[in-house]
N, C-alpha and C positions, 0 to 999 in steps of 0.2 A: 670313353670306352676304347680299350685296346683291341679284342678281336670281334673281328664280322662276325655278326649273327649266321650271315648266308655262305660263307665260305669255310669260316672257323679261322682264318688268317688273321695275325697278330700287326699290330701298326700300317695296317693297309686302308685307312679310313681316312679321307684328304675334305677337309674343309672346304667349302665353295661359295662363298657368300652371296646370296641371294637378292636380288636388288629390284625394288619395286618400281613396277612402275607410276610415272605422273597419277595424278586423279582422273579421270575421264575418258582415259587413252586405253585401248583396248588389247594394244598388243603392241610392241614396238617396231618404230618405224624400218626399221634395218629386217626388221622379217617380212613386212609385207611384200608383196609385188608389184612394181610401177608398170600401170597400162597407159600406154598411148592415147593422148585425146583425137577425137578423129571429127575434121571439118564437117559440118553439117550439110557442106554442099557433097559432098562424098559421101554421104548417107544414103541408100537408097531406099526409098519411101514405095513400099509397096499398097496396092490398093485393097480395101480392107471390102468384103462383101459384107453388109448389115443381113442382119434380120429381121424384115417386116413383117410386122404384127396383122397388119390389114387393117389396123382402126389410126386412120388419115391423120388424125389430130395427136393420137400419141406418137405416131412415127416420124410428124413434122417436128413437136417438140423434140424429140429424140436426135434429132436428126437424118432422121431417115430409119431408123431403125435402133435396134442391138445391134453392139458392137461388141463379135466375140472377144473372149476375155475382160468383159467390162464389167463394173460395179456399180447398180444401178441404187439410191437409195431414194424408197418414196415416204413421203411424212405425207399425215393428213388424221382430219379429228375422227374420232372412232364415229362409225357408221355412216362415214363421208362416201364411201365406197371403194375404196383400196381395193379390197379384195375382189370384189365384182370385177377392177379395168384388170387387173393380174392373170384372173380367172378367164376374163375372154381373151387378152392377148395370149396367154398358152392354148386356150381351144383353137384359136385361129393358125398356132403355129402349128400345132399337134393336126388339125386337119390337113395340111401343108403338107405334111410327111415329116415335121422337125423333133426331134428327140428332147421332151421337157420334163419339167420336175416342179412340183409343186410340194413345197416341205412346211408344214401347218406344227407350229406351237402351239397354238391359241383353241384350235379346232378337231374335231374325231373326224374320223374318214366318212362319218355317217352325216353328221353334220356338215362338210365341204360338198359331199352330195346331192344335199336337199338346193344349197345353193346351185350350183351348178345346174341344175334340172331347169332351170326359169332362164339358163342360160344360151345363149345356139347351143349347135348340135356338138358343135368341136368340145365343147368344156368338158364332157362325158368322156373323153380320153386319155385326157390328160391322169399320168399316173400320179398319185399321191401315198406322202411317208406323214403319218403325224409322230413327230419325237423333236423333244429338247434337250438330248443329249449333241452335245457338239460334234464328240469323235464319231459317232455313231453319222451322224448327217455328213463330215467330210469321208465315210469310207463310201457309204454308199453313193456319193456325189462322184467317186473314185472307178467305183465299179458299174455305175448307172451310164456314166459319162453323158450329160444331156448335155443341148447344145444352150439352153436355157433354162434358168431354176429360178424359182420365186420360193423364197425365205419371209414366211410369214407367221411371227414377226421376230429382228433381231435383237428385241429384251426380253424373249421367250427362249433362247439357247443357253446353257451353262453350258462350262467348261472346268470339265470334273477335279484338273488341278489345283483349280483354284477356289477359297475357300466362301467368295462372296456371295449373294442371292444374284438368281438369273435379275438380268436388269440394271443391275450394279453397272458403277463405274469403269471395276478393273473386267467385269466380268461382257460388259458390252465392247469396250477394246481390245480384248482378246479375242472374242467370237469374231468378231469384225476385222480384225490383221489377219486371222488364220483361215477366213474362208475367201479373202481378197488375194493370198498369196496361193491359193488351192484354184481360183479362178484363173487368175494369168496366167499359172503355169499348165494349166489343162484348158484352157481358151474358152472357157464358160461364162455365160453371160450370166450375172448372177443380179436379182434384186431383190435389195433388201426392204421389208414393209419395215419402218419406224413408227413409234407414237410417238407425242406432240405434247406439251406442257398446255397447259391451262391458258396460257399464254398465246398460243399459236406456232411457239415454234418448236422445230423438232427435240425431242429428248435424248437424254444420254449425252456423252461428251463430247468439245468437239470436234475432237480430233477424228470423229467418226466420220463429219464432214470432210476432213481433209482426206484421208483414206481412198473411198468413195469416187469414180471418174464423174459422175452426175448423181444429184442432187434435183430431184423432183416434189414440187409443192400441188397437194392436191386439195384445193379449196373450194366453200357453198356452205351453204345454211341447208342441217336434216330437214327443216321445215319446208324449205323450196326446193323445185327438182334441179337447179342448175347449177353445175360445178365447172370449174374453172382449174387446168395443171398448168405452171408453170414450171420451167429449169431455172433454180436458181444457183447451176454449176454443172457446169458441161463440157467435159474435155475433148470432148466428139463432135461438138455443134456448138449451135449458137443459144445464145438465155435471150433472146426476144422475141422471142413465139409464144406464142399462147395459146392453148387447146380447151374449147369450150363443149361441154358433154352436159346431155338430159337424163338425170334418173328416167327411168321406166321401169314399168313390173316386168319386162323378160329380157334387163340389165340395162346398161350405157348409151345411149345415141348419142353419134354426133351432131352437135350443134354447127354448120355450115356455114349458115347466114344466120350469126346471134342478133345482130343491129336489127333484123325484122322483126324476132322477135320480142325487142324489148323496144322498140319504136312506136310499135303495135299495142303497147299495155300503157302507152305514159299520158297521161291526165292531161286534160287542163288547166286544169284548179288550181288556184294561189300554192305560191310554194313549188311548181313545177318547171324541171327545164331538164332538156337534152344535151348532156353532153356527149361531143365528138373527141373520146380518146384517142388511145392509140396502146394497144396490148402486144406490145415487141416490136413488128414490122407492122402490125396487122391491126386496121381501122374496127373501133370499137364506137357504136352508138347506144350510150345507157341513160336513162333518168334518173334524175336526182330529185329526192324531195327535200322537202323543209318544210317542220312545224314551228313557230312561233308562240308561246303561250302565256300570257301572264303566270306568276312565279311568287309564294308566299315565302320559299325556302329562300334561305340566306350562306351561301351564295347559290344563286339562282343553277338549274341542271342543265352540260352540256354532253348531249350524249351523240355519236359519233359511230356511224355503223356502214363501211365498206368503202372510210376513206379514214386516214389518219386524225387523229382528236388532236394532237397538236396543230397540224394544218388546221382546221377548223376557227381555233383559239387566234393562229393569227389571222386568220380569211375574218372572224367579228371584228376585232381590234382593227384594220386598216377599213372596215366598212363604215364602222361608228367613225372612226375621226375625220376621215377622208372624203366619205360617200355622203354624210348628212343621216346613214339607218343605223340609229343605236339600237341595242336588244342587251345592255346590263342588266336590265333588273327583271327580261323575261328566263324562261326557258326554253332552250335550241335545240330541236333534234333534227340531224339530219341523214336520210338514208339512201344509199343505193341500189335501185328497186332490181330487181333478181339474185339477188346473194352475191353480185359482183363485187371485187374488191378493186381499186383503184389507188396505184399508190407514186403517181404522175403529178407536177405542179400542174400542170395546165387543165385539172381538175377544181384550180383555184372560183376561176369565175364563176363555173357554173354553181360552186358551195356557195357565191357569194348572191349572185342575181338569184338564187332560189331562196334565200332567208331574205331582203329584200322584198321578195313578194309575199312570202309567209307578216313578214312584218308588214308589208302595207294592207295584207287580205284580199289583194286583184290580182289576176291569173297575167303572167307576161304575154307583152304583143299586143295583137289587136283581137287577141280571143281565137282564132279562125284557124290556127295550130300550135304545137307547141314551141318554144325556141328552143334554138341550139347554140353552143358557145364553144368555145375556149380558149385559155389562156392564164398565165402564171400572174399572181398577182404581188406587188412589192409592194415591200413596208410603207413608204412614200406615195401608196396611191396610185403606181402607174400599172401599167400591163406590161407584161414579159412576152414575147415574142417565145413560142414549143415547136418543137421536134416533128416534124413531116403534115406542114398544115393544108398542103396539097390535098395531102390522101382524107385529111379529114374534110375537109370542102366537099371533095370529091362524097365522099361516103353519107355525108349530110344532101346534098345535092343528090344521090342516088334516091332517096326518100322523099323529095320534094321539101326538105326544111328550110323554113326562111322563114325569117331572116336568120342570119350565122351572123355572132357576134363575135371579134374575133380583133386581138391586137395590133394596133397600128404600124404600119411600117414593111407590111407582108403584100405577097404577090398573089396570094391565092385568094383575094378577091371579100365579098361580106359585107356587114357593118364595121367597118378599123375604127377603133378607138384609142386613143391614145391613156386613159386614164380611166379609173373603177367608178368615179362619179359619171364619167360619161358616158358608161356603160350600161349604170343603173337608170340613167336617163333616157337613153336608148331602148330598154327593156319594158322599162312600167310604162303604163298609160301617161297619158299628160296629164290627167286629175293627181294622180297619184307620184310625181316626181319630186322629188327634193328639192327645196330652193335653189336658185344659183346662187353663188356666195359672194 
């Protein structure tokens, strides 16, 4: 072409060759701007004020609160009660004088209502938006400015760009970057309710978890009323807390003193025993049972309910070779009585002296209470030496339990045993103990 379209001038069009850049590289490096990295000690760390909810047990998980501009994400099985701890932490903030927002996918404003009526007084103030449109939720998160918003739930938003079903992949990683970058930079506490796989664990992808400053697991059986939150990601605090809460019909209590009430329900029937966990920092006393059954099925059923199945699998395997209690050819079920989950080795002995007694049919001890234990059990038969056996002495000891069975080699006092046949020997009756070998 000899002349400019835009000037009309002849031989004034000069070639410039165009030159791509690398694969990956977003802009070349001679155009960017070099900043200064600045010592961490020269950083000056200012103190951040939270925002407390007033319910002790999520605030301790929390660490103390909301932390404005954070990303809160909670998982938990449908009808576990998400939305109930949601609903009263915005009443409690909203009676406070805190500016909240509670944003419903799932729910009509008529509907979030009925809930809220069974709840204190504060829920009934909190303002509520039901819409699944995206843009629509960050303008009025824009113009609302609350100090706190619960997004219930984030596979209920699209984002009308894009062409996937709400729930989607691209379509929950979008939702989820563009209302985290809407939160920091308007300093919004933001939580997101998540669903859950069939599986237990949270849904959608997971980079949602990385995104995200904390990551909260809200777990219990709809059957029983006790639930249990942990953090399993907390940029703000710590993940070894654990917050223990009661259904009731006019929403959540906290659970204070759980070990009373699950000390208080444990049997003494073959098959039973108390274990002295440990849920983060904090002493946990729960029963364990065990059924033992004869078994026509081939291979016989190991079913596993608020402690890992594979732990289980090896806690039989070192019993039977080790201990002298085989249970091949029965059926093993064993549970952790109030919907508590456990997911500690030193949950080992107690799986183990509780099927032990299921398999021998005589209650541990001398009849006159229950036992308590703990400790991690190895391949080889010995006992492992757990994590703060002080506190759990202590917290067995607060109940009057004894004997505590408990791995050799510690200070914090009990039956020490050195090995899982000694343990078993220790625990049954003397009619009912294994040979010596």
């Amino acid at each position: 072409m000899g002349r400019c379209p835009g000037c009309g001038e002849w031989n004034t069009l000069v070639e410039q060759p165009r030159t791509s850049a690398p694969a990956g590289r977003g802009r070349a490096a001679a155009s960017a701007r070099a900043v200064r990295p600045v010592p961490l000690q020269e950083v000056r760390a200012e103190a951040v004020a939270r925002l407390v909810t007033g319910i002790g047990e999520l605030d301790r998980v929390l660490g103390g609160g909301f932390v404005p501009g954070s990303v809160v994400l909670l998982g938990g099985s449908p009808g576990i009660g998400k939305s109930t701890l949601t609903g009263m932490a915005l009443g409690n903030l909203a009676a406070a004088g805190r500016r909240v927002l509670y944003v419903s996918g799932e729910e009509s404003p008529e509907q979030v209502r009925l809930r809220a009526e069974r709840l204190p007084d504060g829920a009934l103030r909190v303002p509520v938006l039901a819409e699944t449109d995206l843009d629509v939720v960050l303008a009025t998160l824009e113009q609302e400015a609350p100090e706190v918003c619960v997004i219930d739930s984030v596979q209920t938003l699209h984002a009308g760009e894009l062409t996937g079903a709400a729930g989607s992949v691209g379509q929950v990683r979008e939702v989820a970057d563009r209302i985290t970058r809407l939160a920091k930079s308007r300093s919004i506490a933001v939580v997101l309710v998540g669903h859950v796989t069939k599986e237990g664990s949270l849904a959608g992808p997971r980079v949602l978890e990385h995104l995200v400053d904390c990551v909260l697991q809200f777990e219990g059986e709809r059957e029983r009323t006790y639930r249990t939150l942990r953090a399993l990601k907390n940029r703000f605090g710590s993940t070894n807390d654990c917050g223990v809460f009661e259904m009731r019909s006019g929403g959540l209590a906290e659970v204070l003193d759980a070990s009373a009430r699950f000390v208080g329900e444990a049997t003494r029937a073959p098959g039973s025993v108390v274990l002295a966990a440990m849920e983060g920092s904090r002493p946990l006393l729960v029963e364990v049972q065990a059924l033992v059954s004869p078994s026509e099925l081939v291979p016989p059923r190991r079913v596993a309910n608020g402690i890992d199945r594979n732990r289980l699998a090896l806690v039989l395997a070192v019993l039977g070779r080790h201990a002298g209690v085989g249970v091949g050819s029965a059926d093993v079920f064993v549970n952790v009585a109030g919907g508590v989950r456990v997911d500690e080795p030193g949950a080992d002995l107690a799986v183990a002296l509780a099927v032990a007694g299921a398999a021998r049919g005589v209650a541990l001890g001398d009849g006159s209470g229950p036992v308590a234990c703990f400790g991690e059990v190895g391949l080889t038969g010995e006992l492992r030496s757990v994590a703060h056996p002080d506190r759990r002495m202590a917290e067995a000891a607060k109940f009057g339990l004894s004997p505590v069975i408990t791995p050799a080699g510690g200070e914090a006092g009990g039956v020490q045993v050195a090995t899982l046949k000694a343990a078993v020997r220790a625990a049954l009756p003397a009619a009912s103990r294994p040979r010596a070998a």
